[in-house]
MMTF fields as JSON, N, C-alpha, C and O atoms, coordinates in Angstrom:
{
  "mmtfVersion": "1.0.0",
  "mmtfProducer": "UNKNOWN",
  "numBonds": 379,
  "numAtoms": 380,
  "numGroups": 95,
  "numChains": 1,
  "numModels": 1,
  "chainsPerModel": [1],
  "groupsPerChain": [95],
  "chainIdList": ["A"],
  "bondAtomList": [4, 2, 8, 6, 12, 10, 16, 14, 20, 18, 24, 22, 28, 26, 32, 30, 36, 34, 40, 38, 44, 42, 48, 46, 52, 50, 56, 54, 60, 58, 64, 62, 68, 66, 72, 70, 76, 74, 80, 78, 84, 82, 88, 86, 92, 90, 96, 94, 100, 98, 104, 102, 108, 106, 112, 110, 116, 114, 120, 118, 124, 122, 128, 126, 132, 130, 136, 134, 140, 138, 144, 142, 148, 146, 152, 150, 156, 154, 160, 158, 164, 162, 168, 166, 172, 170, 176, 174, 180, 178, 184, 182, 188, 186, 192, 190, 196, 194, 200, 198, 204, 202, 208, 206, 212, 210, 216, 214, 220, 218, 224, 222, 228, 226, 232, 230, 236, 234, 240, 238, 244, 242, 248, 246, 252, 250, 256, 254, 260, 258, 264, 262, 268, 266, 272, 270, 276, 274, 280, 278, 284, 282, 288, 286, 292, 290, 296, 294, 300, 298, 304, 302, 308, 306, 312, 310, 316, 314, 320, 318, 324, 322, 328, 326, 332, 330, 336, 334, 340, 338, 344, 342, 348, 346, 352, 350, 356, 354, 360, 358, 364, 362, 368, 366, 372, 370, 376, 374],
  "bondOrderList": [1, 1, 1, 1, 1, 1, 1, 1, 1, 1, 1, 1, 1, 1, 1, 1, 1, 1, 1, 1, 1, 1, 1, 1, 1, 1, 1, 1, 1, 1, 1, 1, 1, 1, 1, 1, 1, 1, 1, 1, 1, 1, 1, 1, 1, 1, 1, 1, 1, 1, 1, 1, 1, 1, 1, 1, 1, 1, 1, 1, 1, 1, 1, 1, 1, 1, 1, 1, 1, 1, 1, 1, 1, 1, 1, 1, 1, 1, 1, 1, 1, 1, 1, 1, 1, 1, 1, 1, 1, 1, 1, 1, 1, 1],
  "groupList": [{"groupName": "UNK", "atomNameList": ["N", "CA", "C", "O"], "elementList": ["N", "C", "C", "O"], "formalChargeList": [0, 0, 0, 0], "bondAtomList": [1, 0, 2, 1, 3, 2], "bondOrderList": [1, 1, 2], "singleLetterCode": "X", "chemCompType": "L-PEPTIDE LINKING"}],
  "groupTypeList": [0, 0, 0, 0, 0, 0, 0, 0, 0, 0, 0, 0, 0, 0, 0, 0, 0, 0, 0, 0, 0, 0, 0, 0, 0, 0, 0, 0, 0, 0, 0, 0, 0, 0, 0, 0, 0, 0, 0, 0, 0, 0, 0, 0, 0, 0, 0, 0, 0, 0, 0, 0, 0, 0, 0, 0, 0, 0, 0, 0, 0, 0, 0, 0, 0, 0, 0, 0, 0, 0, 0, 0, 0, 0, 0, 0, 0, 0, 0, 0, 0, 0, 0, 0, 0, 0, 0, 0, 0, 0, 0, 0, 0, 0, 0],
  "groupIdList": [1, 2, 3, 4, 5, 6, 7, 8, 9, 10, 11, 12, 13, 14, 15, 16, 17, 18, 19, 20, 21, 22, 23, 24, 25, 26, 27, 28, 29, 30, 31, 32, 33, 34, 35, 36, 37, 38, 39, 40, 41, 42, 43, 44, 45, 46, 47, 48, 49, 50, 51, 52, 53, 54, 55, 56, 57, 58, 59, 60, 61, 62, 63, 64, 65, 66, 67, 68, 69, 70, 71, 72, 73, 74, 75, 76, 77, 78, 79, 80, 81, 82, 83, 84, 85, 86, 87, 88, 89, 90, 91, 92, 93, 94, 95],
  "secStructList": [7, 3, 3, 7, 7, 3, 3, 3, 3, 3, 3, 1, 1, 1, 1, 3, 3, 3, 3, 3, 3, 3, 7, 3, 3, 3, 7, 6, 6, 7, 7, 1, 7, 7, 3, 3, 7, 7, 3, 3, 3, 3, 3, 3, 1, 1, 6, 6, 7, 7, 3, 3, 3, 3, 3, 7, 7, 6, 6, 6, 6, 7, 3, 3, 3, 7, 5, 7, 7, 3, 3, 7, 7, 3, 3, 6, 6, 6, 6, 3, 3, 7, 7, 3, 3, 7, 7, 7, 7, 3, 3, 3, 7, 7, 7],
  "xCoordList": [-0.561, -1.128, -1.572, -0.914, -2.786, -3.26, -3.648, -4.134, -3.242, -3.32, -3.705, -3.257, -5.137, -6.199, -6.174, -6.436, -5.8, -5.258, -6.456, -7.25, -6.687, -7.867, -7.675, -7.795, -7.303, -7.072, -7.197, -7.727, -7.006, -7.104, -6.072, -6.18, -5.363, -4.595, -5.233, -5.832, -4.906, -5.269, -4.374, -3.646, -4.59, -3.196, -4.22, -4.964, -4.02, -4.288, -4.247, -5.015, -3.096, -2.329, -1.421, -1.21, -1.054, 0.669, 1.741, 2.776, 1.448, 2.873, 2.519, 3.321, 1.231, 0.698, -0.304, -1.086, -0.119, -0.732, -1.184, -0.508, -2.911, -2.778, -3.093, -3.829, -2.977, -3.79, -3.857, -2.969, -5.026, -5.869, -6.7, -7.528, -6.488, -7.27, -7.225, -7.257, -7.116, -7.407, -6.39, -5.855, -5.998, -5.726, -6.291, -6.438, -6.735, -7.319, -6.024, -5.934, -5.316, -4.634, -5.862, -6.755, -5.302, -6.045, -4.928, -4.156, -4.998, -4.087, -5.221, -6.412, -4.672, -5.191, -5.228, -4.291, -6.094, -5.93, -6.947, -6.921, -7.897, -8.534, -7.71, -8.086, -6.642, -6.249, -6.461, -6.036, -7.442, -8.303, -7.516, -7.938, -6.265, -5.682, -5.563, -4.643, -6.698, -7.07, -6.748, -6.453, -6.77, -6.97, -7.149, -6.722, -7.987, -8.111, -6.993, -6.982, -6.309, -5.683, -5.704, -5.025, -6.42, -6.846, -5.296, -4.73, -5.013, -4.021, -4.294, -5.389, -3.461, -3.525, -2.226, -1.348, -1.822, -0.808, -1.019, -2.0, 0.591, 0.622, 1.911, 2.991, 1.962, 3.813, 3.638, 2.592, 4.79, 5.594, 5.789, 6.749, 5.415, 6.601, 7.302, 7.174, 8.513, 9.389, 10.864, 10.915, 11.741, 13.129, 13.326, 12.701, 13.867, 13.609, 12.048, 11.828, 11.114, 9.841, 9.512, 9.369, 9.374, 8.951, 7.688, 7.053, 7.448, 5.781, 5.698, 6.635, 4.108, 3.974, 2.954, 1.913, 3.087, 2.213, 1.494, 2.2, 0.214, 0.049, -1.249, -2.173, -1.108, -1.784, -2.425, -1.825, -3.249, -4.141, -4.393, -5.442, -3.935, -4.656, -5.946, -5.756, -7.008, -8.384, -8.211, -8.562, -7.505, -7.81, -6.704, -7.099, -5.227, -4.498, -3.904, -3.029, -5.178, -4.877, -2.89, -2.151, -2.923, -1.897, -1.586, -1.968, -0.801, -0.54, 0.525, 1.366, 0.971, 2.444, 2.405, 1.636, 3.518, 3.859, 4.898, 5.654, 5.495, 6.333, 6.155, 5.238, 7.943, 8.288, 9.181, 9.977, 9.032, 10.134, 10.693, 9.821, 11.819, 12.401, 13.252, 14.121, 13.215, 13.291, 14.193, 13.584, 15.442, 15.553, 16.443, 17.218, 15.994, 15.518, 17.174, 17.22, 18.384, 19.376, 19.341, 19.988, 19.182, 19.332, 20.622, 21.731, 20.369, 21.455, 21.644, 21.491, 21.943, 20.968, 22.36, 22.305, 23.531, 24.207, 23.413, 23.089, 23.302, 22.748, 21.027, 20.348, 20.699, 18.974, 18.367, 17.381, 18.8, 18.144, 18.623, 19.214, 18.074, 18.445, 18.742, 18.471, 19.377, 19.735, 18.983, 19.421, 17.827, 17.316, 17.38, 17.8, 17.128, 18.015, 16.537, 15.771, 16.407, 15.311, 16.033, 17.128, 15.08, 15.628, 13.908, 13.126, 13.644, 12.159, 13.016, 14.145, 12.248, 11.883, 10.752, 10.246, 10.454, 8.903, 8.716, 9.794, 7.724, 7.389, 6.217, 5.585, 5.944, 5.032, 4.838, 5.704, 3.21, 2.274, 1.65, 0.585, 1.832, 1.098, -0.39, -0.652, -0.67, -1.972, -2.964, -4.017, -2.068, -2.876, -2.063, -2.614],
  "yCoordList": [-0.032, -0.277, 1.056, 2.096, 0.857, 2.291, 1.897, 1.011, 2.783, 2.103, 3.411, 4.527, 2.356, 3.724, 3.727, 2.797, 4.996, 4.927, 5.361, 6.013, 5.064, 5.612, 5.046, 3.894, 6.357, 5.86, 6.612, 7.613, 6.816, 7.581, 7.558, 6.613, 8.311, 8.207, 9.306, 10.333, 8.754, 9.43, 9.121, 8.137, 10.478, 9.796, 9.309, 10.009, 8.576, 7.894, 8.194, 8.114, 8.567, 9.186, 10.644, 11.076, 11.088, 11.926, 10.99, 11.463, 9.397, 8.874, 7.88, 7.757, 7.116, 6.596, 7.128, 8.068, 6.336, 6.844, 5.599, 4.595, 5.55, 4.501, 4.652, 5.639, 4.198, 3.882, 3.297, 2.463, 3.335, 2.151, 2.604, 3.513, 2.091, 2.209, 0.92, -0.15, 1.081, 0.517, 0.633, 1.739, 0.031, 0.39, -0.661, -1.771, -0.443, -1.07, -1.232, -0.234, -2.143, -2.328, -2.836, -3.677, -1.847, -2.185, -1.845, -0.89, -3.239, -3.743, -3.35, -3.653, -2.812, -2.097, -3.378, -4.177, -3.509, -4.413, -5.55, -6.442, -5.823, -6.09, -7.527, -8.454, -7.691, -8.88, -9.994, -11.149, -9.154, -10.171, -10.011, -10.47, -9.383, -9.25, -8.317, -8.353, -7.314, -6.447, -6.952, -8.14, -6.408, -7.162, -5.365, -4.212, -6.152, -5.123, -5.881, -6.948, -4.644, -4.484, -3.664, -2.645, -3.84, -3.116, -3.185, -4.241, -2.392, -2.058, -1.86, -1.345, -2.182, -1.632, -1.213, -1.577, -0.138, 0.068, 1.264, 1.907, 1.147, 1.334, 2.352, 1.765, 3.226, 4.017, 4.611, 4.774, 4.835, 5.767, 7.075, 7.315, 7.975, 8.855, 9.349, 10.336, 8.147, 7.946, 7.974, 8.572, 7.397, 7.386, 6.539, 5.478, 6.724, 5.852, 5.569, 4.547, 6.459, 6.344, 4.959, 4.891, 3.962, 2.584, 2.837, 3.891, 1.91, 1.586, 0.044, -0.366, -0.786, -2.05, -1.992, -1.401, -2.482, -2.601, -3.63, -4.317, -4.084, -5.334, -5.042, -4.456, -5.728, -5.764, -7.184, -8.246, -7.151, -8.283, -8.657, -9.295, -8.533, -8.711, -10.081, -11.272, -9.443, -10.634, -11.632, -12.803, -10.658, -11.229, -12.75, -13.84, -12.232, -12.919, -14.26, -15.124, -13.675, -14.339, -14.439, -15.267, -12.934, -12.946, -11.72, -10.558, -12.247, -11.392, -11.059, -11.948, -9.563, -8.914, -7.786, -6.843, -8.246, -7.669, -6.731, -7.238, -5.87, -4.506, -3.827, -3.465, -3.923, -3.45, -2.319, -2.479, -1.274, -0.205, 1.058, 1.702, 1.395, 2.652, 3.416, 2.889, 4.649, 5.835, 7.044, 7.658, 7.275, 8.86, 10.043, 9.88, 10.926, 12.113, 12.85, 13.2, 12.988, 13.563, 15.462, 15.633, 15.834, 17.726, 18.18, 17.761, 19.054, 19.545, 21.027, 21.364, 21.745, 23.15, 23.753, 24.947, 23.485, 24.307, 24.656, 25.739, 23.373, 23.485, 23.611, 23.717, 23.557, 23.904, 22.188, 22.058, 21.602, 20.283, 18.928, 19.158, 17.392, 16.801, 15.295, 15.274, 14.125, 13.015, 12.117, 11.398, 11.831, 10.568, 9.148, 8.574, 8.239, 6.952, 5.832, 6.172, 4.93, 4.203, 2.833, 2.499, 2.259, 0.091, 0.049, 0.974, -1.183, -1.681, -3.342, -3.393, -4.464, -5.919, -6.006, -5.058, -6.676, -7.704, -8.764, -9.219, -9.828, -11.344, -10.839, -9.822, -12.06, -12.27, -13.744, -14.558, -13.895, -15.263, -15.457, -14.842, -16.288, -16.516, -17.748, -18.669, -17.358, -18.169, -19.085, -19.696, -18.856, -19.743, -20.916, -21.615],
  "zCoordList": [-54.662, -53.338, -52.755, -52.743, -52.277, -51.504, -49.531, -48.827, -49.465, -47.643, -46.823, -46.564, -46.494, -45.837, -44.018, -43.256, -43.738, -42.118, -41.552, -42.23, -40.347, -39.257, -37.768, -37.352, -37.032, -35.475, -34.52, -35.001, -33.173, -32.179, -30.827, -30.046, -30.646, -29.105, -28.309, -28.627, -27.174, -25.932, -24.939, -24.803, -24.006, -22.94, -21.319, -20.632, -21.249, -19.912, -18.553, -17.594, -18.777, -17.093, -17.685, -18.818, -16.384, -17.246, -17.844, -18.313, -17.825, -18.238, -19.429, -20.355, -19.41, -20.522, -21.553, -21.415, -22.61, -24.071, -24.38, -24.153, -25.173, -25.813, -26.992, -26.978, -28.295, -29.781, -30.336, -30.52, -31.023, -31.347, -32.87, -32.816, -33.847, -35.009, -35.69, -35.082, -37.541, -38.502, -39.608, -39.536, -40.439, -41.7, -42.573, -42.061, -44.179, -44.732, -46.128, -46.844, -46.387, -47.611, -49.103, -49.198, -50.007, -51.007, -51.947, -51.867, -53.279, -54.637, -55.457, -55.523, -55.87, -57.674, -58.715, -58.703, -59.413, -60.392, -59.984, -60.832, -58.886, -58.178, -58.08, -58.797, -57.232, -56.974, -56.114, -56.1, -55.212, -54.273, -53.257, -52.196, -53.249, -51.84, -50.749, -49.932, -50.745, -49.809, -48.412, -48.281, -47.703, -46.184, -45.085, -45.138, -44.283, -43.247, -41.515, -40.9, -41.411, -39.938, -38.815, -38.94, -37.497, -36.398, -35.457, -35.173, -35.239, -34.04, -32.697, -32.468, -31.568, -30.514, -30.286, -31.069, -28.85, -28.771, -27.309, -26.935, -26.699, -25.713, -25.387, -25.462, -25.173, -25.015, -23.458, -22.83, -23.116, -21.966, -21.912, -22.644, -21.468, -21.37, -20.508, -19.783, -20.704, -19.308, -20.29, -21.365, -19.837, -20.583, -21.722, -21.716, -22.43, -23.65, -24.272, -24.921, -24.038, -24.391, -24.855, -26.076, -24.272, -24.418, -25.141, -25.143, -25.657, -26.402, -27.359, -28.044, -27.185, -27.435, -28.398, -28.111, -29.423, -30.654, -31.155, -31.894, -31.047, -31.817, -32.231, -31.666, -33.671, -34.617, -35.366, -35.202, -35.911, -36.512, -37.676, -37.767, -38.434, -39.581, -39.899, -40.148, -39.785, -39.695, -41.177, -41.319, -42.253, -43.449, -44.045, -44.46, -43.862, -43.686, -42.466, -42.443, -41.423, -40.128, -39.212, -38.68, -39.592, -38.883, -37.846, -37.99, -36.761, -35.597, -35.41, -35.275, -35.316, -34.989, -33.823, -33.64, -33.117, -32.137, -31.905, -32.734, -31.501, -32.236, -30.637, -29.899, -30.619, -29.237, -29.734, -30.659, -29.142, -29.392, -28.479, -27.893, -28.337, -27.509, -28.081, -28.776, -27.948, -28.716, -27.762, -26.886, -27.974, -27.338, -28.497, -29.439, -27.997, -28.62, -27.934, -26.755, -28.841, -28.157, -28.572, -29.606, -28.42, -28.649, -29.221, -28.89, -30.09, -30.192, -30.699, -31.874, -29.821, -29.75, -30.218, -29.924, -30.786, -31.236, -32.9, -33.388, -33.405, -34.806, -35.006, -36.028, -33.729, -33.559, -34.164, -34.889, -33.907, -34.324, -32.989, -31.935, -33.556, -32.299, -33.457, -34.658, -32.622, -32.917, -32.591, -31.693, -33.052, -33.067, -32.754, -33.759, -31.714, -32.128, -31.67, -30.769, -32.209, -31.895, -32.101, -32.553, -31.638, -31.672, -31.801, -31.581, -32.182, -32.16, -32.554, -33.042, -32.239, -32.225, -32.837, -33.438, -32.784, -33.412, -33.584, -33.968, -33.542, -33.583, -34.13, -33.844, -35.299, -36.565, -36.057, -35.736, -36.072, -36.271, -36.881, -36.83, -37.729, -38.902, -38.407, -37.634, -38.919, -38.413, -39.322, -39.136, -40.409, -41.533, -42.254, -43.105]
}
């Protein structure tokens, strides 16, 4: 599988971001199951950096939605930080 990315963010305000591209999945072996998927998406930067994701796939006819929050803990004794994220999602299949 080769999976071709193309997109753009921009920030909106001082507190919103949005982006928006493409990815194109392509199967080797020509299996007929390529499919193209356009994204949108939306984040915070407020506490827990909120952000809303949904995506399309035209080929498969399906729609996913992808909620997620993120904080960033520091930890400046060892010069690095703790990570912690949650994300959800709902999948519609449409075919």
């Amino acid at each position: 599988e080769t999976d071709l990315y193309a997109g753009y963010s921009f920030a909106i305000s001082d507190t919103f971001s949005i982006d928006a591209g493409v990815t194109r999945y392509t199967y080797e072996g020509g299996s007929g199951d390529d499919s193209t998927e356009p994204y949108f998406g939306v984040s915070a930067d407020v506490l827990l950096s909120p952000s809303v994701y949904v995506y399309h796939d035209f080929d498969y006819e399906t729609t996913t939605v992808i909620g997620s929050v993120g904080y960033s803990l520091p930890i400046e004794a060892i010069n690095a930080s703790l990570d912690l994220s949650s994300s959800v999602g709902w999948v519609q299949n449409g075919a």
